[in-house]
C-alpha positions in Angstrom: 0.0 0.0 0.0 1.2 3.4 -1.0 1.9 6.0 1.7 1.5 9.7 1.2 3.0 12.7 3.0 2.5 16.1 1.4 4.4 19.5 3.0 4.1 23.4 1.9 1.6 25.8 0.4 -0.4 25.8 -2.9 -2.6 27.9 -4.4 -2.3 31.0 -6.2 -1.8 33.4 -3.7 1.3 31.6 -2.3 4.7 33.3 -3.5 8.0 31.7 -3.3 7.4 28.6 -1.6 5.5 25.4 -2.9 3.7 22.1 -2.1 5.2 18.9 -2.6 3.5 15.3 -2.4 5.4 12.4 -2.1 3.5 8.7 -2.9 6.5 6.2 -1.9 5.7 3.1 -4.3 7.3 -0.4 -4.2 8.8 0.0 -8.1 9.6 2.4 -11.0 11.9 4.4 -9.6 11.5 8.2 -9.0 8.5 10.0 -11.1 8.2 13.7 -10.8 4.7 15.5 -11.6 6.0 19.4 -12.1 2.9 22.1 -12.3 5.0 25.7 -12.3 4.7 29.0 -14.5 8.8 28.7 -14.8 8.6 24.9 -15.8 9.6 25.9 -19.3 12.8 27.9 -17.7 13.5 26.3 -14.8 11.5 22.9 -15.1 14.4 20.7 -16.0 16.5 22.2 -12.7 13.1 21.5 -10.7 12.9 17.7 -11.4 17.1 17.2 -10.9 16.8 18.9 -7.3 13.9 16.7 -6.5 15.3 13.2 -7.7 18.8 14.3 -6.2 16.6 14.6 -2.7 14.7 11.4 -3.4 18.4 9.7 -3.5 20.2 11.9 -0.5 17.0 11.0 0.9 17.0 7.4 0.4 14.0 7.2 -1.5 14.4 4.5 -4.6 10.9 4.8 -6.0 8.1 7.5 -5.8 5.6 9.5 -7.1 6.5 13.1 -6.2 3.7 15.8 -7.3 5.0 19.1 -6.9 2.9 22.5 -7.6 5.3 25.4 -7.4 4.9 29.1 -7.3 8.0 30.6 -7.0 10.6 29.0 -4.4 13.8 29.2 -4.2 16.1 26.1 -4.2 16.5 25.7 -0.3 12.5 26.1 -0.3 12.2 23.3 -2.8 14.7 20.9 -0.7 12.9 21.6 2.4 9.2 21.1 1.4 10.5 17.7 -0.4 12.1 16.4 2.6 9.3 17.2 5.0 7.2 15.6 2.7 9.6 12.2 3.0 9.5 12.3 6.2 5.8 12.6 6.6 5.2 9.5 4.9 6.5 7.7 7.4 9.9 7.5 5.3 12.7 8.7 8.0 16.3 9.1 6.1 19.2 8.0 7.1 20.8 11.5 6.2 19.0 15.1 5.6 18.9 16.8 2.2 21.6 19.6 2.1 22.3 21.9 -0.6 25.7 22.8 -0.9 26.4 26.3 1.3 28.0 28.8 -0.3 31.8 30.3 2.2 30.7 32.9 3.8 32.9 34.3 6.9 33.4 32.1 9.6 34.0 34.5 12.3 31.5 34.4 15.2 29.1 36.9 16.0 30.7 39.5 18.5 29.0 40.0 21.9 29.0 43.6 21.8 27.5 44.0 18.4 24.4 46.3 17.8 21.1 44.6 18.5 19.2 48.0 18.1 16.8 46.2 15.6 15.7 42.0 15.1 13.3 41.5 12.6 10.9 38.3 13.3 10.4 35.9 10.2 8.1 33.3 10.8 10.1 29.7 10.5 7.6 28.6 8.1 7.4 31.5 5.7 9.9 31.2 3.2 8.7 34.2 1.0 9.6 36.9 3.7 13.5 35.2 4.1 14.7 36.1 0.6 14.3 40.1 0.8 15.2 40.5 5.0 18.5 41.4 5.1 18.1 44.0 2.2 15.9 46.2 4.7 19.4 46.4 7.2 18.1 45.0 10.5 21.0 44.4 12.9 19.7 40.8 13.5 16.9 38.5 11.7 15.1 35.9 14.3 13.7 32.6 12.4 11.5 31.6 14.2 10.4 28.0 15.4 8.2 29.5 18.5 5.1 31.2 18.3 4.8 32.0 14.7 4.3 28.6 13.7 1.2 26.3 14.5 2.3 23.4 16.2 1.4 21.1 13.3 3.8 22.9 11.0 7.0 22.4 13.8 8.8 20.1 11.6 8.8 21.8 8.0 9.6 24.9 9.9 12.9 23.1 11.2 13.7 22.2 7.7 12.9 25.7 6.2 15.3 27.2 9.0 17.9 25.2 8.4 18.3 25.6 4.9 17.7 29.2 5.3 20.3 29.3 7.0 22.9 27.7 5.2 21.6 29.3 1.6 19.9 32.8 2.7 21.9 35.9 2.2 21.1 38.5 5.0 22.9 41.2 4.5 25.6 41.0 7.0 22.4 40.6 10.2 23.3 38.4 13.0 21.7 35.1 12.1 19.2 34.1 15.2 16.7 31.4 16.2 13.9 31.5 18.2 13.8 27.8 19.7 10.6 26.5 21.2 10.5 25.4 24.9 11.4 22.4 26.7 12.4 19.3 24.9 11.3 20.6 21.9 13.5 23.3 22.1 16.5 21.2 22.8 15.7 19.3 20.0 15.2 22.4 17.8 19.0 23.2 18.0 20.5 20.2 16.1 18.0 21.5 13.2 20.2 25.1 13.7 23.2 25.0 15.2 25.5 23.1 12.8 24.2 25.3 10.0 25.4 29.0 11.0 22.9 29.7 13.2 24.9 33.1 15.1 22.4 33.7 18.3 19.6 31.5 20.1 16.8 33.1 21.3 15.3 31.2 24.7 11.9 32.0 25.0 9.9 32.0 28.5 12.9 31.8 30.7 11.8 31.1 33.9 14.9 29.9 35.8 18.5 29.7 35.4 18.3 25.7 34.5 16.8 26.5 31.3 19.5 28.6 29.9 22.1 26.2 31.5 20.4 23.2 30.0 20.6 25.0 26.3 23.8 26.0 27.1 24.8 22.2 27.4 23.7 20.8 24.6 24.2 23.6 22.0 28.1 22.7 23.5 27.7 19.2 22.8 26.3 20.1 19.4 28.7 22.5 18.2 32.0 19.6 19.5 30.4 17.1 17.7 29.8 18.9 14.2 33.0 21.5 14.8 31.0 24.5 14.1 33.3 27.3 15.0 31.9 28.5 18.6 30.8 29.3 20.4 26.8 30.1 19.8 25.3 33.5 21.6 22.2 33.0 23.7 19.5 35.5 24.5 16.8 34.9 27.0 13.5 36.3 27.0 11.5 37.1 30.0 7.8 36.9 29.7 6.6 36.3 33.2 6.4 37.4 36.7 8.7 34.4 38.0 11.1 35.5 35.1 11.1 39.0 36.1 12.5 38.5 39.8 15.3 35.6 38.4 16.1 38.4 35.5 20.3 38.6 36.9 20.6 34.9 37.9 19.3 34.4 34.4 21.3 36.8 32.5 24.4 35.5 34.3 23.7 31.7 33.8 26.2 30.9 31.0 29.3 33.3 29.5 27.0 32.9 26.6 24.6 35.0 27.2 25.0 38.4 25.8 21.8 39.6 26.4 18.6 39.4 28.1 15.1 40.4 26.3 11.4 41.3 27.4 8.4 40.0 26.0 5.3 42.0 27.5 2.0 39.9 25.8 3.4 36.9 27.6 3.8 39.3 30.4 1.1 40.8 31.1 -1.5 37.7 30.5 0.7 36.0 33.1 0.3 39.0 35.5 -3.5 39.1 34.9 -2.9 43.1 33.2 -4.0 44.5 29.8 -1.5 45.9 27.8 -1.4 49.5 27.4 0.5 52.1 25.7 1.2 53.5 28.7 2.7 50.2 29.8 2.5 50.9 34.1 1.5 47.2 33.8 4.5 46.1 32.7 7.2 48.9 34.2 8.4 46.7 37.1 9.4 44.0 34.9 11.0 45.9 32.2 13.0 47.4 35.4 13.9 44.4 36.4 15.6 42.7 32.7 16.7 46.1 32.5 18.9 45.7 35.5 19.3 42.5 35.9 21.1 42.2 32.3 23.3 45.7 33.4 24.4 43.9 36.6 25.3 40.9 34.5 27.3 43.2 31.7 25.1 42.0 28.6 22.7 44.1 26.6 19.1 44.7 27.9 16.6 44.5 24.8 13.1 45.7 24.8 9.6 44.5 23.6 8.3 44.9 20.4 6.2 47.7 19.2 2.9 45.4 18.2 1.1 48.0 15.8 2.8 48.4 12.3 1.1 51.3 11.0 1.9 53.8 14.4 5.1 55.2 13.0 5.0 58.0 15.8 3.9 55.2 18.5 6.2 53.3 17.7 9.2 56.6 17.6 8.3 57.3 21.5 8.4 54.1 22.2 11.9 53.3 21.3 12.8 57.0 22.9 11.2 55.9 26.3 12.7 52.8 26.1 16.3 53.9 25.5 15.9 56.6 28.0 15.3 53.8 30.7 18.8 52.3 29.6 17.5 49.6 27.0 19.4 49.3 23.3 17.2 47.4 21.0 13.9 46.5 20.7 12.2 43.4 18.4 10.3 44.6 15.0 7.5 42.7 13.3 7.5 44.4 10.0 10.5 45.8 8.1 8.8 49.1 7.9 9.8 49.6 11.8 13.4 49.2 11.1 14.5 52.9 10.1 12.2 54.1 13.1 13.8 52.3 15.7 17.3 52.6 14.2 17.1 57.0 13.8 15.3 56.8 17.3 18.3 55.1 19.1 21.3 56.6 17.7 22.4 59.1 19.7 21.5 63.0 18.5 23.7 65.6 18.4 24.0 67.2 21.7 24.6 64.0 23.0 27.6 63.1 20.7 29.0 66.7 21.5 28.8 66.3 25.3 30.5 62.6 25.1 33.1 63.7 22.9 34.0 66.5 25.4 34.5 64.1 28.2 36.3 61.6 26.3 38.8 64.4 25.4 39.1 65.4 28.8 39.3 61.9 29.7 42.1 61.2 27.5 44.0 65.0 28.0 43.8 64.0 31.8 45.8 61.2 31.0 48.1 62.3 28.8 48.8 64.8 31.8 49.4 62.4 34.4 46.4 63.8 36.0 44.4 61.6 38.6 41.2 64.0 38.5 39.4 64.1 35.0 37.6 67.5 35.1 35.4 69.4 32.3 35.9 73.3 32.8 35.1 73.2 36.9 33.2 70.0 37.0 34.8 66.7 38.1 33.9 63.8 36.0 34.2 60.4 37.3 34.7 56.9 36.4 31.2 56.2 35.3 30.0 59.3 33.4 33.2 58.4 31.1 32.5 55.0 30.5 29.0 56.4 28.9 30.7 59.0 27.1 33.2 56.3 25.7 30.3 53.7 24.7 28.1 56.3 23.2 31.4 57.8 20.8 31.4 54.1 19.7 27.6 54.0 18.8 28.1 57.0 17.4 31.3 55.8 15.0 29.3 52.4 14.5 25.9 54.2 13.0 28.0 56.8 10.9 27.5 59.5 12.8 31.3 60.2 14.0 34.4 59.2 11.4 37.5 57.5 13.3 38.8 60.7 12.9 36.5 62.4 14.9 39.5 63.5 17.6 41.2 65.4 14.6 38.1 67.0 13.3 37.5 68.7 17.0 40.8 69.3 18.5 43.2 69.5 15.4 46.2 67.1 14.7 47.8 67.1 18.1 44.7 65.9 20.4 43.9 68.1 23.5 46.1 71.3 21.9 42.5 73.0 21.9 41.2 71.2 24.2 41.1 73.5 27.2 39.9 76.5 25.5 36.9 74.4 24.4 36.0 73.3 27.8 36.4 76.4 29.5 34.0 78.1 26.7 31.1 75.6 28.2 32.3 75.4 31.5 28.8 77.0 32.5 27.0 74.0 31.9 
């Protein structure tokens, strides 16, 4: 008796992905059924990649209907190897495109995560374009975007998004699911250049340590160049109070998020605008992840089309300390990027201090002083951190100590301070 297992979209409406059928069959070898508007293009590259799946596969003889609007390669692989293994067919070995070199180097743990645009792990026609919209980090996600029936082609979509997707130089996350699933969600991701692991409804230190563990194990076993960054996200009360031990549970974590839907249901509180709901928490990651040195990341802004919303948003939340917040359309991206990056007066007051900072010690001084106010140890690490944003989003060139104080740094230097010692 035949068995059937069918994965993907069809219909007109769908773009870049597809539906494939696969009828495994006791004889005749591999047949392929191709309905597509680019068969007479691409048709003949369409039936290779699916009979060189059936073999990586291990599948000798089948009937393999496939109705395509659009996909890319790694789409095509994916849907065709769901569909395998949905008919009750488990291979021996997945189907893996070859992965074009792309740099090695892991991701740093002080890069900008002002912006992470969510894709949906089983949405293959939003992956394509991503990067080209600049976010400092995509998330695929395998968590709530997906229905729980569709876990398993999401996993494949992911993984061979992530070996064939270009995004544009964005830090290459995953948004696992929870528990056991979760754990088994990495060796979909991490042997495939996965850069960050999202780890959603942290509750307790365990869970981070327990990720920790086996994306270790993982990465040893398949010598993926290490390590792999985790972020937590807290999205309930009991999450809240353990936000420190949490953030300082593995080396590995280089920041700790907020979600406030999961928040707020847990705390019995409607979201607001306002958010007084949800202020104690956001306090508490926000802390909690300074404490523990790694970078405290905000909520997402859930309404698309409130462009000025969503601006005062991002300015409340990097006045409390945060520096980045999620986005759930690409249109967010600029908003949250302009809103974050430090203005002017700010860049003119930190560059100030830095030159003090630096004059002072040029001078042998102990005392670091702007006109006839001392300035101590923490108000220059700020100044130092928000130059470097500054240098990082092009708003201040490397040669910004030449451009102010001429080629021999500090020579102006205290005629400029004492003009604003007043303030």
């Amino acid at each position: 008796m035949a068995r059937c297992g069918e994965a993907g979209k069809r219909g007109a409406r769908v773009r870049s992905d597809c539906w494939v059928q696969v009828e495994l069959r006791e004889s005749g070898g591999v047949t392929v059924e191709l309905q597509s508007k680019v068969a007479g293009l691409f048709g003949y590259r369409i039936n290779g990649l699916i009979k060189d799946g059936c073999a990586a596969l291990g599948v000798e003889h089948a009937l393999v209907r496939v109705e395509d609007q659009g996909a890319l390669p790694f789409a095509l692989a994916a849907r065709l190897e769901t569909a395998v293994r949905r008919s009750g067919h488990e291979p021996a070995t997945p189907f893996l495109l070859p992965a074009p070199e792309r740099n090695a180097e892991p991701s740093p743990a002080d890069r900008l995560r002002r912006s992470r645009l969510y894709l949906p792990g089983n949405e293959p026609k939003f992956y394509v374009n991503a990067g080209l919209h600049q976010p400092d980090g995509v998330i695929l996600d395998l968590e709530d975007s997906v229905a729980p029936t569709e876990k398993d082609a999401a996993r494949c979509l992911v993984r061979n998004a992530l070996r064939a997707v270009d995004f544009h130089g964005a830090e290459r996350m995953v948004r696992i699911n929870q528990g056991e699933q979760g754990l088994a969600d990495l060796g979909w991701v991490v042997p495939h250049g996965v850069d960050l692991i999202l780890i959603p409804k942290v509750e307790e230190p365990a869970q981070v340590v327990e990720v920790d563990r086996r994306v270790a194990a993982i990465v040893q076993q398949s010598e993926v160049r290490g390590p792999v960054l985790l972020m937590p996200i807290i999205e309930s009360a009991a999450g809240a109070w353990r936000a420190m031990e949490i953030a300082t549970a593995s080396p590995n974590v280089v920041g700790l998020a907020i979600g406030l839907e999961d928040y707020t249901a847990d705390i019995g509180a409607q979201r607001t605008l306002q958010g007084t709901e949800s202020f104690w928490a956001r306090a508490q990651v926000l802390n909690g992840a300074r404490a523990a040195g790694v970078q405290p990341i905000d909520t997402v802004f859930s309404d698309v089309t409130d462009m000025d919303g969503l601006r005062a948003s991002v300015v409340e939340a990097k006045g409390l300390g945060f520096v980045g917040k999620g986005c759930i359309h690409p249109r967010q991206i600029p908003v949250v990027h302009e809103a974050f990056a430090p203005d002017e007066k700010e860049i003119e007051k930190a560059t100030r201090i830095v030159l003090a900072f630096e004059d002072a010690e040029a001078r042998g001084l102990g005392v670091v002083s702007l006109g006839s106010k001392m300035i101590d140890a923490p108000v220059v690490k700020r100044a130092v951190a928000l130059v470097e944003q500054a240098i990082l989003v092009g708003k201040l060139t490397d040669d910004w100590r030449d451009e102010l104080s001429g080629d021999k740094p500090g020579a102006r230097l205290n005629g400029k301070l004492n003009e604003r010692e007043g303030e």
